[in-house]
C-alpha positions as YAML, in Angstrom:
chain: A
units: angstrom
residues:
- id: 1
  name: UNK
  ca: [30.40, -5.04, 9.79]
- id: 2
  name: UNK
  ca: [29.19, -8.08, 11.18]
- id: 3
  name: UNK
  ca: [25.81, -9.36, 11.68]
- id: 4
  name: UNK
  ca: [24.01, -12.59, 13.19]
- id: 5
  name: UNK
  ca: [22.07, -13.05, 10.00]
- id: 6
  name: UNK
  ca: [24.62, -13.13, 7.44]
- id: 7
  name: UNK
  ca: [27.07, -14.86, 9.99]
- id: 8
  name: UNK
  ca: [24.76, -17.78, 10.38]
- id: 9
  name: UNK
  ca: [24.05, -17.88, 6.69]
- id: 10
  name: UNK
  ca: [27.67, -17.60, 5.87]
- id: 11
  name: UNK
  ca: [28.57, -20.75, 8.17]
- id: 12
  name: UNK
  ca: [25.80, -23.09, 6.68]
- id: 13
  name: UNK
  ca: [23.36, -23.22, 9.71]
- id: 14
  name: UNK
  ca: [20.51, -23.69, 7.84]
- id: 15
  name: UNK
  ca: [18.37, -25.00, 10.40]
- id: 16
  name: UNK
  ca: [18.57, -22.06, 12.30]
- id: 17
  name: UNK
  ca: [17.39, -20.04, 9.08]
- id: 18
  name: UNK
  ca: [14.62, -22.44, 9.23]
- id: 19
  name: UNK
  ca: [13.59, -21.43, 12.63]
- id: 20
  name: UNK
  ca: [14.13, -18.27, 12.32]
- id: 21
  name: UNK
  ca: [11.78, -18.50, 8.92]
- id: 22
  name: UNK
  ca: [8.41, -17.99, 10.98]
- id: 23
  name: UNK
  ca: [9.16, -15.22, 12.94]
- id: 24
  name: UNK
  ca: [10.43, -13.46, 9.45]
- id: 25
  name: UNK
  ca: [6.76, -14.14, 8.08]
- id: 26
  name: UNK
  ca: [4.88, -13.28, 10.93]
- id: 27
  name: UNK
  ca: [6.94, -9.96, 11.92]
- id: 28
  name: UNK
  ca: [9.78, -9.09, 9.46]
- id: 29
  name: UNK
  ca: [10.32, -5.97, 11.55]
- id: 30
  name: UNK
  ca: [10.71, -7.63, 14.96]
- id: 31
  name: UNK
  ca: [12.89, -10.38, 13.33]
- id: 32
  name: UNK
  ca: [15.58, -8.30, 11.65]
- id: 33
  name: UNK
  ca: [15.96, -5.91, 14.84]
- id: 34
  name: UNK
  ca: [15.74, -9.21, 17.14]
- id: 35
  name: UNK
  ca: [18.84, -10.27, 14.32]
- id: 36
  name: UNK
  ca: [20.70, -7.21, 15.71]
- id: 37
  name: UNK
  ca: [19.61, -4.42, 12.99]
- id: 38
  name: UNK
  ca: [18.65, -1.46, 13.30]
- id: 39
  name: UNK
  ca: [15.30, -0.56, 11.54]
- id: 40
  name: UNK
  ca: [13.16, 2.28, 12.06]
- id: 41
  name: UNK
  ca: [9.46, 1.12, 13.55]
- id: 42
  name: UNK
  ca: [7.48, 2.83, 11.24]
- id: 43
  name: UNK
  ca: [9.00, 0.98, 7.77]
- id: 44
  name: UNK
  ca: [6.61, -2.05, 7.05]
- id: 45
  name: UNK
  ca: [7.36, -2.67, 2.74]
- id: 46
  name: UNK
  ca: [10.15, -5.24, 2.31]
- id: 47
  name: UNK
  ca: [11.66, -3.34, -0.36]
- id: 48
  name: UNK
  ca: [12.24, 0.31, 1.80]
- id: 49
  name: UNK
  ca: [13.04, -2.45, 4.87]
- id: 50
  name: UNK
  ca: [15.82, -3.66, 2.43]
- id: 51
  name: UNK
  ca: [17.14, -0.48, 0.67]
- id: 52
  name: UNK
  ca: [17.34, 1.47, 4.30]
- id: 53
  name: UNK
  ca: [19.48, -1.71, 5.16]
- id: 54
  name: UNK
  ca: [21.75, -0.95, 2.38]
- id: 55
  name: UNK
  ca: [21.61, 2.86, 2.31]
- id: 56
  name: UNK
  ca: [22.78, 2.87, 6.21]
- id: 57
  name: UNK
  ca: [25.66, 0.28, 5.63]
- id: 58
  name: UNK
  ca: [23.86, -2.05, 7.67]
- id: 59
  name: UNK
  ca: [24.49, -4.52, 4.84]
- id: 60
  name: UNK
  ca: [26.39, -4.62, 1.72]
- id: 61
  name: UNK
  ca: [25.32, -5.29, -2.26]
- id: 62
  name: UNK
  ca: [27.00, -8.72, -1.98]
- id: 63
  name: UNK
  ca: [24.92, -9.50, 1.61]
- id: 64
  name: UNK
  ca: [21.99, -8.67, -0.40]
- id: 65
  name: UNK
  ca: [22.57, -10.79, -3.19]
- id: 66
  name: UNK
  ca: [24.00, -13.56, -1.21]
- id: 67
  name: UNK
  ca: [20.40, -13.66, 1.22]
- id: 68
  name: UNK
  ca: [18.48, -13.56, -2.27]
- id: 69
  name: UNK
  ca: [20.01, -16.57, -3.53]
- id: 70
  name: UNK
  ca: [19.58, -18.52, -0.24]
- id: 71
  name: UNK
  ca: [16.14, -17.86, -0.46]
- id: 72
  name: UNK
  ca: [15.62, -18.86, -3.62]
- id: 73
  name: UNK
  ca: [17.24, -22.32, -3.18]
- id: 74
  name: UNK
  ca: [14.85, -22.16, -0.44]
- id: 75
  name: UNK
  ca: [12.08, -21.94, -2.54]
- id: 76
  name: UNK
  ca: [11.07, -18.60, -1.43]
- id: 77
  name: UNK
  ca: [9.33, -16.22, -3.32]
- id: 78
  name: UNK
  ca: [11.21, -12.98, -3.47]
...
């Protein structure tokens, strides 16, 4: 399955990871369903946000890891 996220991430468009990087702060929940995915409303903790991801097929193990190492070359804390 394809998704925005990954498929930007995947073809090196870092810049738009950058912009998207505020919104992702401010409103993880409206960012990753703006990003085409589907998350329930009520799910606010980054960890059940990420395990429903994977648990629904939404994303894979590798997508997972791959987004965790971008963001730590990012310098982001995760």
């Amino acid at each position: 399955m394809s998704n925005p996220l990954f498929d930007m991430m995947q073809n090196g468009l870092a810049g738009s990871i950058m912009q998207m990087l505020p919104g992702m702060k401010q409103n993880p929940l409206s960012a990753l369903q703006s990003a085409g995915f589907n998350v329930p409303n009520g799910l606010n903790d980054p960890k059940q946000i990420l395990q429903h991801l994977v648990q629904s097929g939404q994303i894979n193990q590798g997508q997972l890891d791959y987004a965790q190492q971008m963001a730590r070359m990012l310098g982001l804390k995760i």
